[in-house]
C-alpha positions in Angstrom: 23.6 -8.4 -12.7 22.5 -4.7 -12.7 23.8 -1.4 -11.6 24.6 -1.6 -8.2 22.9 0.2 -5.3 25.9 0.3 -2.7 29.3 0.3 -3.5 31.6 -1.3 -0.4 35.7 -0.8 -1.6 37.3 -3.4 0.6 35.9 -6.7 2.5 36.9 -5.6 6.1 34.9 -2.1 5.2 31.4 -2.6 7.2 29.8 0.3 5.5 28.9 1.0 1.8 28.2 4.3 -0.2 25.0 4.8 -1.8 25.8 5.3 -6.0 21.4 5.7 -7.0 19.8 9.3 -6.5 16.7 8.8 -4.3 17.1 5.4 -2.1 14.0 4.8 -0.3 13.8 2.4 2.7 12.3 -0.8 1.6 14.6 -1.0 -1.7 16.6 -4.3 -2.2 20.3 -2.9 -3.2 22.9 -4.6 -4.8 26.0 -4.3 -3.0 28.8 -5.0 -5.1 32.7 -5.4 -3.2 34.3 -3.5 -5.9 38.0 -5.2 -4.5 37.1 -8.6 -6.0 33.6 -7.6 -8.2 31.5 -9.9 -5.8 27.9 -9.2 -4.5 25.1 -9.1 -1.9 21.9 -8.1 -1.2 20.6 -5.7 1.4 17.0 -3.7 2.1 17.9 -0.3 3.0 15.9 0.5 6.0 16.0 4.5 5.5 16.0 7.1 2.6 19.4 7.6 1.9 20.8 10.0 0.0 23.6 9.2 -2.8 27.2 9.6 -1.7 26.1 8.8 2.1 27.0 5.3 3.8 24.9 2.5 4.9 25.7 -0.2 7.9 26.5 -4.0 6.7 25.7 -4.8 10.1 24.6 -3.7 13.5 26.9 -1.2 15.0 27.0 0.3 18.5 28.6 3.8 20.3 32.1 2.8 20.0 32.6 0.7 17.1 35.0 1.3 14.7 33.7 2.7 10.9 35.7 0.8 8.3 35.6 2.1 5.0 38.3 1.5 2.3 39.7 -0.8 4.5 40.6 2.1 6.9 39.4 3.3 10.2 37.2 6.9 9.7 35.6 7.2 13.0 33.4 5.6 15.6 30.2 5.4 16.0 28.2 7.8 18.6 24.6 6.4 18.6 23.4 3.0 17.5 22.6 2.5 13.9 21.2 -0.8 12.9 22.2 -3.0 9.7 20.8 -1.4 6.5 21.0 1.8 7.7 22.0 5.9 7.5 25.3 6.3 8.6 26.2 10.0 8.5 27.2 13.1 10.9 24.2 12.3 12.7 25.8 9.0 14.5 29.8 8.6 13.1 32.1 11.2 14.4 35.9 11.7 13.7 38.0 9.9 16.3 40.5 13.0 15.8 38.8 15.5 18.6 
């Protein structure tokens, strides 16, 4: 196995955080669940920038973002699997 692409903490997380400089859309990451050192594949579908999530699967306005196995907002626009997830479409669910 190699370095990872996409780090995702906890299984119930469905986004991941981008751990390569320069993603480009098109790029077959490895996604590696650091909670029990398992792994996946997924093509990024945008240029992501490193420290930024990506989906695991579709999500719509309203869904719950899990990351580290905790709820950090919901998302505001539709963002399909593989993609950018950022201010742009997750907003806090505290105001």
């Amino acid at each position: 196995m190699g370095a990872p692409h996409l780090l995702v903490h906890n299984r119930k997380d469905n986004v991941g955080v981008v751990v390569v400089e320069g993603l480009k859309a098109g790029t077959q990451m490895l996604c590696v669940i650091t909670d029990d050192n398992s792994d996946f594949m997924l093509e990024a579908k945008q240029d992501v920038p490193i420290g930024h999530k990506i989906a695991l699967r579709d999500l719509s306005p309203g869904d719950t973002v899990i990351k580290y196995g905790e709820d950090i907002g919901r998302i505001v626009e539709r963002v399909g699997k593989g993609e950018h997830v950022h201010v742009h479409n997750l907003k806090t669910k505290r105001w």
